[in-house]
Backbone bond lengths (Angstrom), bond angles and torsions (degrees), N, CA, C in turn:
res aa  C-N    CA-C-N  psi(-1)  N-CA   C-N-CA  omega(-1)  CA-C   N-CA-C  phi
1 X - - - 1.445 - - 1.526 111.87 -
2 X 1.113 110.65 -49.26 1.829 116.61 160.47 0.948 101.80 -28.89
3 X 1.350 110.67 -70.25 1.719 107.19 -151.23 1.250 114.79 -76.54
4 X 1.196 124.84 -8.74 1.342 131.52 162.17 1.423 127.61 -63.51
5 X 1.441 87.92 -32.10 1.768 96.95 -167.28 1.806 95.94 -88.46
6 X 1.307 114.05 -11.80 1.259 97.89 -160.18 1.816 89.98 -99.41
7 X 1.361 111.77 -45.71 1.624 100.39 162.81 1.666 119.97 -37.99
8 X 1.245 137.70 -34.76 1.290 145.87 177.25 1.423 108.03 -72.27
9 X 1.059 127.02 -53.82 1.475 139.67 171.24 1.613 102.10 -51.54
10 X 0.894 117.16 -55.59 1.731 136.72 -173.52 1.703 105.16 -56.39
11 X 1.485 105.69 -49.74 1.656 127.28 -177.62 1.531 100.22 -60.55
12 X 1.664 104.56 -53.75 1.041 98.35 -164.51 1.912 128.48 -92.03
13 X 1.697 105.53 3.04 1.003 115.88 171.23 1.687 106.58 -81.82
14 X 1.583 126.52 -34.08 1.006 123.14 172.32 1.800 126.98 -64.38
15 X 1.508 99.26 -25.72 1.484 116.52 -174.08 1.907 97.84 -62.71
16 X 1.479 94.87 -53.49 1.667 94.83 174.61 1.093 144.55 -46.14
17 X 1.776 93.37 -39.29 2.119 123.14 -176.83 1.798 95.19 -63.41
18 X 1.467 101.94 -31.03 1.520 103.45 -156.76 1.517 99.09 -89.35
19 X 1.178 109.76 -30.40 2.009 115.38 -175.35 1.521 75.82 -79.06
20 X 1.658 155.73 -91.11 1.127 130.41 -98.94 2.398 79.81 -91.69
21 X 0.930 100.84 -44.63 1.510 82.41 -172.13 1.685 120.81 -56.73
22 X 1.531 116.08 -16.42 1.735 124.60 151.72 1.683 113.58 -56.72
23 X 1.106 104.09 -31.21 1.579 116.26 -168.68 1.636 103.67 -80.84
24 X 1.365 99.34 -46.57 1.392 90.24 -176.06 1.904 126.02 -93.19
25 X 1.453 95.45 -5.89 1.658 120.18 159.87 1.275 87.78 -51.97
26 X 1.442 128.57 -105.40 1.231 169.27 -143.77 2.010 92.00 -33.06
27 X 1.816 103.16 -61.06 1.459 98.39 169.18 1.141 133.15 -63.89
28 X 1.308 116.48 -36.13 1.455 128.53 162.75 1.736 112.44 -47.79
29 X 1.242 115.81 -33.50 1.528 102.50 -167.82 1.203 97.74 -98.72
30 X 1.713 126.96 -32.46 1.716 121.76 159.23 1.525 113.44 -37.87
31 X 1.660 104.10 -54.75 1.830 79.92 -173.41 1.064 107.87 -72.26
32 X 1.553 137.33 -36.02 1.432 122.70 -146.31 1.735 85.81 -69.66
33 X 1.357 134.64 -56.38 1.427 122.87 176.95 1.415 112.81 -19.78
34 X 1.308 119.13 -71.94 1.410 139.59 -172.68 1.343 118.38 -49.85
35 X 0.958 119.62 -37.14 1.639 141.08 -176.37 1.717 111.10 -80.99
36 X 1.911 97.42 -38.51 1.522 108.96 163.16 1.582 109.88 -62.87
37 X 0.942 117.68 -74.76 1.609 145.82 166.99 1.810 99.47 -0.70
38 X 1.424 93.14 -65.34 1.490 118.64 -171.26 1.236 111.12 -68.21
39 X 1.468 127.26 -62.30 1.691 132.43 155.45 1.865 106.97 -19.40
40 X 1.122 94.37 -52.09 1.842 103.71 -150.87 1.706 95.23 -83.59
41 X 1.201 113.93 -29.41 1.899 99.95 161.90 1.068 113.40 -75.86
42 X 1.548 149.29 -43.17 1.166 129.30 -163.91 1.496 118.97 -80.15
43 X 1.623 110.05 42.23 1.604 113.00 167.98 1.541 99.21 -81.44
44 X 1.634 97.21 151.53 1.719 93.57 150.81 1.591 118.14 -118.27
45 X 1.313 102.25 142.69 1.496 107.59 -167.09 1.639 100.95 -98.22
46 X 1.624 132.13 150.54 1.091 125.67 -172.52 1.742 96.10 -135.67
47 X 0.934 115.45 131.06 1.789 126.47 165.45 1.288 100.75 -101.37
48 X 1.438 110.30 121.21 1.522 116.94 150.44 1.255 98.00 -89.77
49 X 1.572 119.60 138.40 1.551 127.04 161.60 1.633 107.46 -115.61
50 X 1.595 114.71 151.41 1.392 102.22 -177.63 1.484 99.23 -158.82
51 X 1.062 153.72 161.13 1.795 160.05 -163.32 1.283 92.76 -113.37
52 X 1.545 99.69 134.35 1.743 95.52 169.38 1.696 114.06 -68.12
53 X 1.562 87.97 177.86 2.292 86.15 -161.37 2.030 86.14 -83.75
54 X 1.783 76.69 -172.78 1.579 83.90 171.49 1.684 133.12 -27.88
55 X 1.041 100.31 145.77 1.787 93.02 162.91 1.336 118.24 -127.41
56 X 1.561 103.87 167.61 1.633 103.71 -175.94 1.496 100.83 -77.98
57 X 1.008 147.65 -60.26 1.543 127.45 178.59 2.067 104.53 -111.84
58 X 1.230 99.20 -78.98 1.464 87.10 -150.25 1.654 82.55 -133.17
59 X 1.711 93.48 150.16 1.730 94.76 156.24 1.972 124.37 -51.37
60 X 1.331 99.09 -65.58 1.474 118.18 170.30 1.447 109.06 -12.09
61 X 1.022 114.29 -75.80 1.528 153.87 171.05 1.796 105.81 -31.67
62 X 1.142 102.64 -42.82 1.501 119.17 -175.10 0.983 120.08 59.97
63 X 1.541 106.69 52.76 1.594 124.37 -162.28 1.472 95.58 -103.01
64 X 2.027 104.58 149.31 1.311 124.81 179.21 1.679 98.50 -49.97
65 X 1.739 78.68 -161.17 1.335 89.92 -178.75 1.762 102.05 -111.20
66 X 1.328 94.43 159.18 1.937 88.16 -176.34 1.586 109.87 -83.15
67 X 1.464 137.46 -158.54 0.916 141.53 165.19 1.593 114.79 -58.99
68 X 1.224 102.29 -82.81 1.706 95.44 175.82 1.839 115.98 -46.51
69 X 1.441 122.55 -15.07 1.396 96.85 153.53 1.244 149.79 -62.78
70 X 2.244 100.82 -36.11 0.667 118.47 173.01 1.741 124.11 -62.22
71 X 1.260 84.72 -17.63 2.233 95.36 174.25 1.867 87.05 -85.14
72 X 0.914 116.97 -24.02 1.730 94.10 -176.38 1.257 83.31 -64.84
73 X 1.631 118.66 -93.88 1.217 136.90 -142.47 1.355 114.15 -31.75
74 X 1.454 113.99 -31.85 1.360 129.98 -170.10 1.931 115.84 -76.68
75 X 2.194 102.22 -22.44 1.061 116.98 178.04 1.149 109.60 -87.58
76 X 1.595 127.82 -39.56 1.169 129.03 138.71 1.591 136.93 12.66
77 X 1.169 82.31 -85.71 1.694 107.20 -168.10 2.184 93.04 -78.23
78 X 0.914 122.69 -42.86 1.265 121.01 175.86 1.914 113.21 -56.87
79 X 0.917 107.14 -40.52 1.705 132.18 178.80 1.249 95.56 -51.56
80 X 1.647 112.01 -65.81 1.561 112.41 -159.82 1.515 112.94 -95.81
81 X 1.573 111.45 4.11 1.266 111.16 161.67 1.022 130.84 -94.18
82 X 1.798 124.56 -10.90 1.529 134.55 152.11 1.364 104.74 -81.37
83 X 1.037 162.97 -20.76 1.095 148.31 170.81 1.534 113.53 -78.69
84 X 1.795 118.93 116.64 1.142 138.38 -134.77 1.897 84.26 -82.66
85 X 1.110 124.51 -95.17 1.760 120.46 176.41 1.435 111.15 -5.63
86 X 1.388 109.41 -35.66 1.862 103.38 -161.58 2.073 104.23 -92.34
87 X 1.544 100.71 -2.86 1.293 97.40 -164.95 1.530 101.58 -81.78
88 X 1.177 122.43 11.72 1.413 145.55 -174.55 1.754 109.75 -90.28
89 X 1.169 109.28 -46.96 1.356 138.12 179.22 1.978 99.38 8.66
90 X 0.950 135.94 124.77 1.633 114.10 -161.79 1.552 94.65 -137.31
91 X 1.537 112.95 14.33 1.793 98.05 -174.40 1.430 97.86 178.70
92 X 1.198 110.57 136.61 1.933 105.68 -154.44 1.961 86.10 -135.66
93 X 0.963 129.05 104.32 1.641 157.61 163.32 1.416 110.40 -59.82
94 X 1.355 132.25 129.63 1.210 116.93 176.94 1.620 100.53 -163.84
95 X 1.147 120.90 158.97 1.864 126.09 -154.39 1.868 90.19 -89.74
96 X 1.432 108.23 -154.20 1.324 117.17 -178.39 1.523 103.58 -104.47
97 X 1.363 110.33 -18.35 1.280 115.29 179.27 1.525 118.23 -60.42
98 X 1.968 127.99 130.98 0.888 108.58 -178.17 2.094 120.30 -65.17
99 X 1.520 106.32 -27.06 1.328 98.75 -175.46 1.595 116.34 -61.49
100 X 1.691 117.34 -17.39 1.248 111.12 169.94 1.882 112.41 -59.61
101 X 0.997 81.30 -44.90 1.708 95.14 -156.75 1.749 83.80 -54.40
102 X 1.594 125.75 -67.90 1.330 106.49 -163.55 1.049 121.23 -85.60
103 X 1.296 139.01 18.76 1.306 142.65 127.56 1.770 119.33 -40.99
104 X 1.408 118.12 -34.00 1.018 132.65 -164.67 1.717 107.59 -92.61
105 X 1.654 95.88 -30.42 1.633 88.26 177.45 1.235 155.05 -98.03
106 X 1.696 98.85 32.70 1.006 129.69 154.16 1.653 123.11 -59.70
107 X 1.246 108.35 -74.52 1.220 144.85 -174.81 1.924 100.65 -56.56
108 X 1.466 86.70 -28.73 1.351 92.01 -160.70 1.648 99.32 -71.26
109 X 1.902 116.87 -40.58 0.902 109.81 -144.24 2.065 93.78 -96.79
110 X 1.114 104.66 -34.15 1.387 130.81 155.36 1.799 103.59 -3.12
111 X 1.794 99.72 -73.54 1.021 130.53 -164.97 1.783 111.62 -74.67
112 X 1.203 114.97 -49.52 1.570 140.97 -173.56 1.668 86.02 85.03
113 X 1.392 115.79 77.17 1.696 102.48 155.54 1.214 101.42 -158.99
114 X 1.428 88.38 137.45 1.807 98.34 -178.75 1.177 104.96 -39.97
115 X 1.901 98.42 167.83 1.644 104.74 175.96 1.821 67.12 -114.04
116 X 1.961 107.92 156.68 1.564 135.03 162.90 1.316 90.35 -111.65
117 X 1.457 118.42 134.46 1.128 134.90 170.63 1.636 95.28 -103.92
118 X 1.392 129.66 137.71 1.452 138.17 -170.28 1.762 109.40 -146.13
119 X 0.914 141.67 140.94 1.494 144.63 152.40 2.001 98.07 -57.01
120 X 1.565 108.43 109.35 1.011 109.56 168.63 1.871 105.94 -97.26
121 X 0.852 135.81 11.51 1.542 141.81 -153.71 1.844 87.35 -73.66
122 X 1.634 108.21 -50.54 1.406 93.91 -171.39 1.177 109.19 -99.63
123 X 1.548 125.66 84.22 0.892 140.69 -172.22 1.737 127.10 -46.01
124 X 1.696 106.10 -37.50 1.613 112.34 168.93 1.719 112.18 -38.23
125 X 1.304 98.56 -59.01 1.476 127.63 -164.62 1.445 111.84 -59.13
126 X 1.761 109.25 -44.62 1.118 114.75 167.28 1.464 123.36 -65.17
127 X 1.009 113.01 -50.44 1.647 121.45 -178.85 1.828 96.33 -59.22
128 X 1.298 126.41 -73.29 1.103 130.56 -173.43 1.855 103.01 -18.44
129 X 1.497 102.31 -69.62 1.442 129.02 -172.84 2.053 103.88 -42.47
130 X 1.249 90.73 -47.81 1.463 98.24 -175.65 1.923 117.35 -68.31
131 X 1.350 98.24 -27.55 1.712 116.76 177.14 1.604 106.38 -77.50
132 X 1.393 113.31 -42.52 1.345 114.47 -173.81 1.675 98.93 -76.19
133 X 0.966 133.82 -51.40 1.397 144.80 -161.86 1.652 117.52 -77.45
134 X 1.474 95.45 -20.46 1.639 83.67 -171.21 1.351 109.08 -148.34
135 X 1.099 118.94 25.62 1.365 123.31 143.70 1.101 135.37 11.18
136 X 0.911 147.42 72.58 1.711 153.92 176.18 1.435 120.72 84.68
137 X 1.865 88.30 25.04 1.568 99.98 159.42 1.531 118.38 -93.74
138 X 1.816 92.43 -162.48 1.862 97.13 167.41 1.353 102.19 -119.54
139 X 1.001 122.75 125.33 1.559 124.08 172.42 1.962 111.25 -96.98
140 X 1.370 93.15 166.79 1.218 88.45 -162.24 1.418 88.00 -132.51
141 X 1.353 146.17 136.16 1.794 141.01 -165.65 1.315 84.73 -148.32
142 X 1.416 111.05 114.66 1.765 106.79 145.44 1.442 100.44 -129.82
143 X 1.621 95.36 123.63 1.368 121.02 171.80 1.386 113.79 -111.98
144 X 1.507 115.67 -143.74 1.674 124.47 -157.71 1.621 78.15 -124.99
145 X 1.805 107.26 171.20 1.091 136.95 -173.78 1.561 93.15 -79.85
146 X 1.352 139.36 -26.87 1.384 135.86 -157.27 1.668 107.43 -81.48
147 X 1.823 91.95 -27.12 1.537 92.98 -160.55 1.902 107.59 -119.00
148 X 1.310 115.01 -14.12 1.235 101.13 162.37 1.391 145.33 -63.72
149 X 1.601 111.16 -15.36 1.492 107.86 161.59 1.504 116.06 -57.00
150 X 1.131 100.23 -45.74 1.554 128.21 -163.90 1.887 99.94 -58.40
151 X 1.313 117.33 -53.01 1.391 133.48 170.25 1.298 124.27 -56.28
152 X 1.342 119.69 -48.87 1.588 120.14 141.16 1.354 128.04 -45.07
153 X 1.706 123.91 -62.44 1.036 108.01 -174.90 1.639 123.54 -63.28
154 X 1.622 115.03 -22.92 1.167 115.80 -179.18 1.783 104.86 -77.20
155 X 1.121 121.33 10.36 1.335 114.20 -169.72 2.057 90.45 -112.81
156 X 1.516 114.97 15.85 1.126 110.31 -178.26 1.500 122.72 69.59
157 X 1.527 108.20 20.71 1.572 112.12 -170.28 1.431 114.07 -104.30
158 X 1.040 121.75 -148.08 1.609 124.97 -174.77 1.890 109.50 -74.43
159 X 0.991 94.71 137.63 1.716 100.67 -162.28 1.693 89.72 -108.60
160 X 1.113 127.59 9.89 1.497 145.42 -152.78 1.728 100.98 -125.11
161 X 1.538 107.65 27.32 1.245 103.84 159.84 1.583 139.93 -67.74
162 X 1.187 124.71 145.58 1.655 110.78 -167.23 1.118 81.82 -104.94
163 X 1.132 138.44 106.87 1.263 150.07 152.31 1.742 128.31 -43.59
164 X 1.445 115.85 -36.03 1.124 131.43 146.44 1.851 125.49 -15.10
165 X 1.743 77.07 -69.69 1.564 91.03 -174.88 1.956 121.59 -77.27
166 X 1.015 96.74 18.18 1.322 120.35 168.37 1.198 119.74 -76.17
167 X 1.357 111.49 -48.75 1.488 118.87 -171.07 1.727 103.49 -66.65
168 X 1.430 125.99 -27.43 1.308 123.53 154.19 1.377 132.05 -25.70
169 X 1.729 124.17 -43.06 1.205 132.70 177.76 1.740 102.24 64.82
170 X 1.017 107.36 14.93 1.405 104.87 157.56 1.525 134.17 -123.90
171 X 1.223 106.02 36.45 1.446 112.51 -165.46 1.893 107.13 -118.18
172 X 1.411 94.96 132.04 1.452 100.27 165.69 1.702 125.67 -104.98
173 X 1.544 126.48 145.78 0.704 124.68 -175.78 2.108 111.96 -102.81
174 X 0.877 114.96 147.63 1.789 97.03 -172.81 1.350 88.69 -136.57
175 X 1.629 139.42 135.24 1.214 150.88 -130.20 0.990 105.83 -159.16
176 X 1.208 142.11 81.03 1.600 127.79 170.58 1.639 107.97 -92.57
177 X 1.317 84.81 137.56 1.699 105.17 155.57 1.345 138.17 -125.71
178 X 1.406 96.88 89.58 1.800 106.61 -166.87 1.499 123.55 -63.69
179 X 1.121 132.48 172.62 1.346 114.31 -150.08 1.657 78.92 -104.79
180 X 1.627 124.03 -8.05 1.622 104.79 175.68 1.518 95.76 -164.27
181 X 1.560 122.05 117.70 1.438 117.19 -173.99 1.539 92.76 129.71
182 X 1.156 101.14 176.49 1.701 125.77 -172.72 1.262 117.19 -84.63
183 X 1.454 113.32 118.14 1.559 122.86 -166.47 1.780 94.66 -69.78
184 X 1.294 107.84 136.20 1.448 122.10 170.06 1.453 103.85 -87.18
185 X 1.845 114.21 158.52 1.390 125.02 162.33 1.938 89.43 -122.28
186 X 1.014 90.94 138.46 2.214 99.38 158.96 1.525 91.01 -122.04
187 X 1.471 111.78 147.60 1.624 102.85 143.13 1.738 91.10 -141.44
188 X 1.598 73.91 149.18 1.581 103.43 173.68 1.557 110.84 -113.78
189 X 1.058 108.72 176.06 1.639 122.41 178.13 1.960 92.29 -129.36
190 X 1.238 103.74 144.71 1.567 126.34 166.79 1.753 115.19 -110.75
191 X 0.929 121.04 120.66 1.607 110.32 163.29 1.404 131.12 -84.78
192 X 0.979 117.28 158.23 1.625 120.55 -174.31 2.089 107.01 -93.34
């Protein structure tokens, strides 16, 4: 009968060793998740937004870009390739319009990264797409004068756009999205 009881005792001290080391697996792999989880939000993601440069006739038209755009686009891509944060640049956005696109292919080729051509028109969808997708990158958006206020403000940024200074085609927008705190807008101007 002893020895019975002490095999049971024995069974059942091991049954425990084996539940508390499941128990403490089980927490161990909750936090390390959690701790991942937690690491992986506190990126900050930054959108540069910018209007394509001059064009040879009209957006409508879906006309290139003229000469002096091509000196934007070309100032452009030089701008954001001395500037040390932007040499990161990891995803280059661009409308259906061809003057977006060669505005972009500077920078584009500069960089070696594709240009994605996307329908920015529904802008929610776009921005959303860009938050889920790129996360604690740098994005790079060149759109039209119609839709970059609109792209900022949906990115939670300065609603205090001068809209004016748009029609310049030389203006950058710089967008942060911190992983906790108040999204900043900067804008700069580039010269040709």
């Amino acid at each position: 009968n002893m020895m019975i009881d002490r095999i049971d005792e024995y069974k059942s001290r091991r049954k425990k060793r084996k539940l508390r080391r499941i128990v403490f697996a089980l927490l161990f792999t909750g936090f390390a998740v959690l701790l991942s989880w937690f690491f992986e939000s506190q990126v900050t993601t930054t959108v540069i937004i910018t209007t394509h440069a001059e064009l040879e006739t009209d957006l409508n038209a879906n006309s290139g870009l003229s000469d002096q755009g091509i000196q934007r686009a070309n100032s452009l891509a030089s701008t954001l390739s001395s500037v040390d944060v932007v040499s990161g640049v990891d995803v280059i956005y661009v409308t259906t319009y061809r003057a977006t696109q060669e505005t972009a292919e500077p920078i584009s080729r500069l960089l070696d990264l594709p240009i994605n051509i996307v329908d920015q028109d529904i802008v929610e969808d776009f921005i959303e797409s860009i938050k889920n997708n790129h996360s604690g990158q740098i994005i790079l958006i060149v759109s039209h004068p119609e839709n970059l206020s609109r792209l900022v403000v949906e990115l939670q940024g300065s609603k205090n756009i001068n809209t004016e200074s748009l029609s310049k085609n030389d203006q950058l927008f710089i967008v942060t999205l911190p992983w906790f705190g108040k999204v900043k807008t900067l804008q700069l101007g580039y010269g040709a």
